[in-house]
C-alpha positions in Angstrom: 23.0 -79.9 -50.1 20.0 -82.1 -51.2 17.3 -80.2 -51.8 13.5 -80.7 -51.7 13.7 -80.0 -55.4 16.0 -83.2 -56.1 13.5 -85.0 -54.1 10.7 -84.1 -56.1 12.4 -84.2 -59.6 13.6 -88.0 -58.6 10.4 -89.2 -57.8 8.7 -87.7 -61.1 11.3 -89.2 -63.3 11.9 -92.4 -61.5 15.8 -92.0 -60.9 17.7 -94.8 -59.8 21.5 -93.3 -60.3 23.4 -90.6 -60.2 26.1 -89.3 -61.9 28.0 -86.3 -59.7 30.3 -84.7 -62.5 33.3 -82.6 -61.7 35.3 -80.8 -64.7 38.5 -81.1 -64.4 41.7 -78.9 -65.8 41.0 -81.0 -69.3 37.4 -80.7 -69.1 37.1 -84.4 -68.4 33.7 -85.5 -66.3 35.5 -86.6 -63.4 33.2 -88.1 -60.4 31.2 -90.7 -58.8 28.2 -92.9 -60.0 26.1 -93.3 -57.2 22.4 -95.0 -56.3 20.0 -92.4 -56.2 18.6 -93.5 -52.3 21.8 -93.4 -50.8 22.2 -89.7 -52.8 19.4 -88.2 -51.5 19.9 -88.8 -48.0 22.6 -86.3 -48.1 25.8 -87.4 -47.3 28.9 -86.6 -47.7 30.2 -87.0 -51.1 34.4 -86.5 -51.5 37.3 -86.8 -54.2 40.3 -86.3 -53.6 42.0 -82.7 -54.8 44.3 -84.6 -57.0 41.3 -84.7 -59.8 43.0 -81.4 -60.6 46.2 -81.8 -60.7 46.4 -85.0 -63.1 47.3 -84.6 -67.1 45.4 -86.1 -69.6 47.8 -89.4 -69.9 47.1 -89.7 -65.8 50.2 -88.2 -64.3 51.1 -86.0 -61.5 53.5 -83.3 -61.1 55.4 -83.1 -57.9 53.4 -81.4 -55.3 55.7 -79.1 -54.6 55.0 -77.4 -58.7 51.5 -77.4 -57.4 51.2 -76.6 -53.8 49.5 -79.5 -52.8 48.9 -80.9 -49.2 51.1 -84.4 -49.8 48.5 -86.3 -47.6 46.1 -86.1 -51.0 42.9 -84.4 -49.1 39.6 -84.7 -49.8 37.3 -81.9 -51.4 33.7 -82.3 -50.8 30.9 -82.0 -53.6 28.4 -79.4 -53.7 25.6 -79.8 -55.8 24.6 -77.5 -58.5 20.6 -77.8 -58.4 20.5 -75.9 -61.4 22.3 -78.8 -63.6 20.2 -81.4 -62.7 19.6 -82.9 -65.6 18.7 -86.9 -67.3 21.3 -89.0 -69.1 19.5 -89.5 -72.4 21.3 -92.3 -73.6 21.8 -94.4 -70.0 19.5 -97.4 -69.9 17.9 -97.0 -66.2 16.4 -93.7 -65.4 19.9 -91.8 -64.5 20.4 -88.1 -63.3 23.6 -85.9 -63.9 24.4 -83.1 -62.0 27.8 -81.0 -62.0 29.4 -80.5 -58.7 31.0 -77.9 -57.3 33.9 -78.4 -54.6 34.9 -77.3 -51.6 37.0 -78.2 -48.6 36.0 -80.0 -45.5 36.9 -76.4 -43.9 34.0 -75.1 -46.2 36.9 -73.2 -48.3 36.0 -73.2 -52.3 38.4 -75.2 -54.2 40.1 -72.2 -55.8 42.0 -74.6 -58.5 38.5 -76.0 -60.0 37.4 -74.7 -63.1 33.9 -73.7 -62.2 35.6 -71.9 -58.8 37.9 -70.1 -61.5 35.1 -69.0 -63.8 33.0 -67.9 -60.6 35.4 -65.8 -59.0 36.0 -64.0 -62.3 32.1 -63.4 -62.7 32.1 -61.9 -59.3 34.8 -59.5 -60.1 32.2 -58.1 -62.9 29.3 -58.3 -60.7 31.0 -55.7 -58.1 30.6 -53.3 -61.0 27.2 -54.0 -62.0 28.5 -55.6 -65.1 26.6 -58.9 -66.5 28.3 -60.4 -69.7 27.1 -62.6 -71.5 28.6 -65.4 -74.0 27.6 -67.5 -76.7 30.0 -70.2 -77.8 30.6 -71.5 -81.4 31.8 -74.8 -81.2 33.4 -77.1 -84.2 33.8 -80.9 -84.0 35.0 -83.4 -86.6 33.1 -86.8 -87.2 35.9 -89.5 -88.3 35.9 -93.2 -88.4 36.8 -95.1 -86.1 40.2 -95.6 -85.4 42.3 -97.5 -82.7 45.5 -97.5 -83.8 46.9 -94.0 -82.9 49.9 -94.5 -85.3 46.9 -94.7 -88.2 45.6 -91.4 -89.9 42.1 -90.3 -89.0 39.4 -90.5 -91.6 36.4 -89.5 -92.7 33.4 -91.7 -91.8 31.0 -93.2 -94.4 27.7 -91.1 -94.5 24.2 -92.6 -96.0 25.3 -92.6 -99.2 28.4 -95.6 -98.5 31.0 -93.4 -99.4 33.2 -90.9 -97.2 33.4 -87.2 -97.6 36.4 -86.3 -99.8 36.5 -82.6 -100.2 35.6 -79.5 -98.3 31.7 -78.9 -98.5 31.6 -75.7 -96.5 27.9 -74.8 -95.6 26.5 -77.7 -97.3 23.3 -79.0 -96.8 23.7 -82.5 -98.2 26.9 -83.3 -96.6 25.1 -82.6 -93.4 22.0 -84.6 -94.3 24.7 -87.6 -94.7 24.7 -87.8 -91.2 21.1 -87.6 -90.3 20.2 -89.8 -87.9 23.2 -88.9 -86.0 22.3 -85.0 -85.9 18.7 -85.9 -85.0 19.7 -87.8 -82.0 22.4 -85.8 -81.1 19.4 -82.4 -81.2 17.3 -85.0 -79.1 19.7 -85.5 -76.4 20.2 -81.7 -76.2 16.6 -81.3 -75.8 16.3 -83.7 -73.0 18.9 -82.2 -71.2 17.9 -78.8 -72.3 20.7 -77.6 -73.7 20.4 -74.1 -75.7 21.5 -75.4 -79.1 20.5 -73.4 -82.0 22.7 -73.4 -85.8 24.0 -76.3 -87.0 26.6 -75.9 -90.1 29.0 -78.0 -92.0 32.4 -76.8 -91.8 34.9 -76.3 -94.3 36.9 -79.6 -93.1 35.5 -82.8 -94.8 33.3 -84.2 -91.6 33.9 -80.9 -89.8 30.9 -79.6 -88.1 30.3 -76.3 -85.8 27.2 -76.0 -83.4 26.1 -72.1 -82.2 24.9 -71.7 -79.0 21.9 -69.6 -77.8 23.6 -66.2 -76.0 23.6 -66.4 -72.2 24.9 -66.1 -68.5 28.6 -67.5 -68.7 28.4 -70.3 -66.0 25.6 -72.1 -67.7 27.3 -71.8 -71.3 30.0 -73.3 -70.0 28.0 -76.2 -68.2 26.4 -76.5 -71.6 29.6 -77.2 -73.9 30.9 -79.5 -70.7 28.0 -81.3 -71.4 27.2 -81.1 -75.4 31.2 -82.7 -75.6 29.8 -85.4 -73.4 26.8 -85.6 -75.7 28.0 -85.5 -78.6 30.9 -88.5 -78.1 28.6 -90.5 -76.8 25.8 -90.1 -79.8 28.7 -91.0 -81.9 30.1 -94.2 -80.7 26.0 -94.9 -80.8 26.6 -94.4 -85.0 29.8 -96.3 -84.9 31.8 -93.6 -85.5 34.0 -91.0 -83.0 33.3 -87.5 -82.6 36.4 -85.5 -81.6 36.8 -82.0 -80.5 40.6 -81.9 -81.2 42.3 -78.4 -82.3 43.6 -80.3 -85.5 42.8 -83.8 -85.5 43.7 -84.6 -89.7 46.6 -83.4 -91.8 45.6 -80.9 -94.8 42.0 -80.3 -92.9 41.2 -77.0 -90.8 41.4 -77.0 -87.1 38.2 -77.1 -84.9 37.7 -73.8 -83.1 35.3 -72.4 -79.9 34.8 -69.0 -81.2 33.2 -67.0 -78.1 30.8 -63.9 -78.9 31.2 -61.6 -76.0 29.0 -58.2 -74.9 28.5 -56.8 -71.6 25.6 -55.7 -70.2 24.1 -53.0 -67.1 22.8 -55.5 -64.6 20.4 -53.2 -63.4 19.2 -51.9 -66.7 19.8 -54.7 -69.2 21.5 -52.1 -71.4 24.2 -53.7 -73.6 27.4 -51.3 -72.2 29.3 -51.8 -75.6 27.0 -49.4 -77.7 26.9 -45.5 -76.9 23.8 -43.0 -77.4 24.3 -43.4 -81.2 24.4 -47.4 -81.3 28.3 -47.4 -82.1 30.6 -48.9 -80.1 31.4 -47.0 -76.7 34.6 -46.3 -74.7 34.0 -49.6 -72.3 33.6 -51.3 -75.7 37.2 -50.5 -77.1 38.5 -50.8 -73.3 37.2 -54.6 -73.6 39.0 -55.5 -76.9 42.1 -53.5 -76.0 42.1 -55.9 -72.4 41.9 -58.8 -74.6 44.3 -57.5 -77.3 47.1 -57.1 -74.0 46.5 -60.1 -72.6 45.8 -62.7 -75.4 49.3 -63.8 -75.4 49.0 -64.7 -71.5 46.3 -66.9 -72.1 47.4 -68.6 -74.9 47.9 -71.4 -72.7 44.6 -72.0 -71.8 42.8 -70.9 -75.0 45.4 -73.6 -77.0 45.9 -76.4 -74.0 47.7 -78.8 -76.0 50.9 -79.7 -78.1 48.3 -80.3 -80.6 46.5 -76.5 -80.0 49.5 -74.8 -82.2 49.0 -76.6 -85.4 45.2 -75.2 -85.8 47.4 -71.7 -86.0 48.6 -71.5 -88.9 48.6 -68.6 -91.4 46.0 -68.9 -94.3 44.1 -71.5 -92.2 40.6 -69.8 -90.9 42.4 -69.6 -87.3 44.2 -66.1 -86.1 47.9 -65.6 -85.4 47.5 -62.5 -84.0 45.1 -60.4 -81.7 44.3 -57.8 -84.4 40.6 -56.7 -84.4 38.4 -55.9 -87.2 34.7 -55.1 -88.4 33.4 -58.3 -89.6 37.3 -59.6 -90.8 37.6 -62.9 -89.9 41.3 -62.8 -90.4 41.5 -61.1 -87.1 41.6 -62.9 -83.5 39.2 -60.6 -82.7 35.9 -59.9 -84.8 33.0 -57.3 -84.0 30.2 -58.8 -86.5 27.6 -55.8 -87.9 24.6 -55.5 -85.5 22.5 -53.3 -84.0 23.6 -51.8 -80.4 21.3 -54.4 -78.5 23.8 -56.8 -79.9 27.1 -55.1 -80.0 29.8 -57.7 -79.0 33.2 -58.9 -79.5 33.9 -62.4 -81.1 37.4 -64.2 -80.1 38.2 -66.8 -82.0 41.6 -67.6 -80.6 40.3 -70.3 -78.3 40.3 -74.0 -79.6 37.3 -76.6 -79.5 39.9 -78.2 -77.5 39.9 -76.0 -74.6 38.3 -76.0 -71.4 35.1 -74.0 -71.3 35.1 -72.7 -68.5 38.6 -71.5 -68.0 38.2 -70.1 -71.6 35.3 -68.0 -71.1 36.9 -67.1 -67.9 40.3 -66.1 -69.7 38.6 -64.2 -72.2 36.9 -62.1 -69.7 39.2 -61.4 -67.2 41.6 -59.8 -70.6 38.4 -58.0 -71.3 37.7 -56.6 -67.7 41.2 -55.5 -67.4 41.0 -53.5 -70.6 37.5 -51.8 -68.9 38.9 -51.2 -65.3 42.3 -49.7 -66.6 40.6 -47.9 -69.6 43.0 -49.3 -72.3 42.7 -47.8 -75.9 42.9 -51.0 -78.5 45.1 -50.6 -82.0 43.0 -48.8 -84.8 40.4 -51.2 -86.5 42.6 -53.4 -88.7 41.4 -53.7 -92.2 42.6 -56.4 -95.1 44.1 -59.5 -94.4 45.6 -59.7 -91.2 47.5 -62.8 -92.4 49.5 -60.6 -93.8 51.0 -59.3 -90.5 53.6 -61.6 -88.4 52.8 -64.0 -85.8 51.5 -62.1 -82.3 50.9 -65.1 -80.7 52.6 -68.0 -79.2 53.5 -70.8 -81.4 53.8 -73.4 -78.7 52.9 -74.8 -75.6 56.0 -73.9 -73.5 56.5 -70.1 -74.8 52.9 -69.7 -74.0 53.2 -71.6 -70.4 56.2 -68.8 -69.7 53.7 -65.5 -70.5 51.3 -67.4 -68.2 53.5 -67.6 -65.4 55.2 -64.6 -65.5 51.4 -62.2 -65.8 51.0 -60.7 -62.4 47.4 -59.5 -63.8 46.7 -62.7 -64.7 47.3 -64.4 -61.3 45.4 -61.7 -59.7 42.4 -62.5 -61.5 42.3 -66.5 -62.2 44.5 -67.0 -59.1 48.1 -67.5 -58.0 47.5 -71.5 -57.2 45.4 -72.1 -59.9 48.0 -70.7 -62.6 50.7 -72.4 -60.9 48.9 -75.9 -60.7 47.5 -75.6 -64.8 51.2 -74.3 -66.0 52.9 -77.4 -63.8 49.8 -79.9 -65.3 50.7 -78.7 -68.9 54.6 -78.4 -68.3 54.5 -82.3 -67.4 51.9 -82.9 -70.6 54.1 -81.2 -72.8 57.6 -83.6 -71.3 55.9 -86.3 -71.9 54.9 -85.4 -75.1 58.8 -84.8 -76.1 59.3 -88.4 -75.3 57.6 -89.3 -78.0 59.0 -90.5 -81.3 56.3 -89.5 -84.0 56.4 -91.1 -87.9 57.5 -88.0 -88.9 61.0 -88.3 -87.7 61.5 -92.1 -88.9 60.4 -91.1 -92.3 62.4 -87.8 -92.7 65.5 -88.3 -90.4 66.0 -91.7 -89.9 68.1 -92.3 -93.0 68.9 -89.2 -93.8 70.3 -87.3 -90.8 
């Protein structure tokens, strides 16, 4: 519905477009561009249910792997008034807002992203549970490239020449790419987006961006949208920005570490710390969900055939759902703080993943761990490279533990999980089609 606030907001800024964004299983903006007149008289606005159901290289699994109506129905879009918000970089005054959708019947759309996220949220709220999330979220600049048989590389910074080895945490390999950062922090503010560290990664052009802590639905409209961003700053610089898991051979993978904590909704008490400031019994139940469950959502923390090569032992990324006082070895971290800020950091989850079905996988592990008071494994301490793989190593093995978690289709959904494991299944097929360089180089003449 169009409210009296869109009105209002048009007028002040002058808008002549809109752009109504769905996020699809990929976290692609899917949607319609639309003149802002004709969007503020309130009609109807449809797409067809189909948005979720297609794989990134725009194919379909059968409907009857996804439980689709065959006629391809219509959803209708429902406005989010609170992501109204400008296109910086759009030449005529141009609003954005993120739909949600629903069917003509009124029904929510229990497949979308945002409807999965939601309905996981509400299962907290019923407990008087608010968490809260703050994303870390890694991105690599490279040049441009449009030959995908050609080896990414590093773009040329202000000095002429490219990045060659790691500069972890460096100042001046970040200053390279100056005007890029201060346009990319310009957008952000225009579309006020709670941005807040900026650090060079250890990978050469590898950069990670912390976001300010908050409610889950609105981090997750805020990484939709920073991806967006972000690309589109880039192609402005002439290079890409890509938010692969492990876009370049011998470089680190790009993660979305997600700092978790719970708090009273009534109080505002953080429920992870006890009377002494440790970490209380609700606090261990929450790691020991996630610790269960990890495996059965490897799928959607690691989408893609690509995912599995960011998890690799030695590499800065976990292979197992061990979890440790500050040890980033672990999948799961508990940084030092004080009990306001008690939380759990999993940084299983790629910078490839969807947002929003990542925070919501991560948090419907943890609420199972609080609602069926599970006891975790003993803080692990040392290198937890050392241990074997806990985790899937690829995209199918990870697809089977999806399908086959009753817990997990009780909390994201029966339909949903059975449309994102078909989507993936038919990604990953096509995928084995292909003939990489690999093989002509190793087996061709030698096999």
């Amino acid at each position: 519905m169009v409210t009296d606030t869109f009105k209002s907001w048009f007028t002040e800024h002058g808008i002549t477009e809109v752009e109504c964004l769905v996020p699809d299983l990929t976290g692609i903006p899917r949607g319609k561009i639309v003149p802002a007149n004709k969007y503020l008289k309130g009609g109807t606005l449809r797409l067809p249910e189909s948005i979720f159901t297609q794989t990134v290289t725009g194919e379909y699994p059968e409907d009857d792997e996804t439980g689709s109506d065959p006629a391809i129905i219509d959803m209708q879009l429902i406005p989010d008034e609170n992501t109204l918000r400008l296109v910086p970089w759009a030449k005529e005054p141009t609003a954005q807002v993120i739909h949600d959708c629903h069917y003509i019947n009124g029904d929510k759309v229990s497949i979308a992203p945002r409807a999965v996220l939601r309905a996981v949220l509400d299962l907290y709220k019923e407990r008087g549970w608010a968490p809260v999330i703050a994303p870390e979220l890694e991105f690599f600049l490279v040049a441009r490239n449009t030959d995908p048989d050609y080896p990414l590389a590093s773009p040329i910074g202000r000095s002429g020449r490219q990045e060659s080895g790691r500069q972890s945490y460096s100042i001046d390999a970040v200053n390279e790419f100056d005007p890029l950062f201060e346009e990319m922090y310009d957008f952000c503010e225009i579309q006020k987006l709670d941005t807040d560290t900026l650090i060079h990664e250890e990978g050469a052009g590898q950069v990670e961006i912390n976001f300010l802590h908050g409610e889950p639905l609105n981090l997750a409209d805020q990484v939709f949208l920073f991806k967006r961003t972000v690309r589109e700053v880039a192609l402005r610089h002439d290079i890409y920005a890509t938010f692969m898991a492990k876009p370049m051979e011998g470089q680190p993978g790009s993660s979305m570490h997600l700092h978790q904590s719970v708090l009273d909704m009534n109080t505002g008490q953080n429920l992870f710390a006890d009377t002494n400031g440790d970490g209380s019994p609700l606090f261990l139940s929450f790691i020991a969900g996630q610790q269960k469950s990890l495996p059965a959502v490897m799928a959607i923390f690691a989408p893609n055939v690509n995912s599995y090569r960011r998890l690799t032992r030695h590499s800065d990324a976990p292979i197992n759902f061990q979890w440790g006082y500050d040890n980033r070895t672990c999948g799961l971290r508990v940084p030092y703080a004080d009990a306001a800020n008690i939380r759990v950091e999993n940084r299983v989850p790629g910078a490839d993943a969807n947002p929003y079905l990542a925070i919501a996988a991560a948090l419907a592990c943890g609420y199972l761990g609080m609602v069926e008071h599970l006891e975790p494994s003993p803080p692990y301490r040392g290198s937890a490279y050392d241990l074997p793989y806990a985790l899937p190593r690829e995209l199918s093995h990870a697809l089977k533990l999806m399908e086959h978690s009753s817990d997990l289709q009780n909390l994201l959904g029966e339909r949903f999980v059975r449309v994102f494991a078909a989507v993936k299944r038919l990604e990953y097929e096509t995928y084995l089609r292909v003939i990489s360089s690999w093989e002509r180089e190793h087996l061709l003449l030698n096999v």
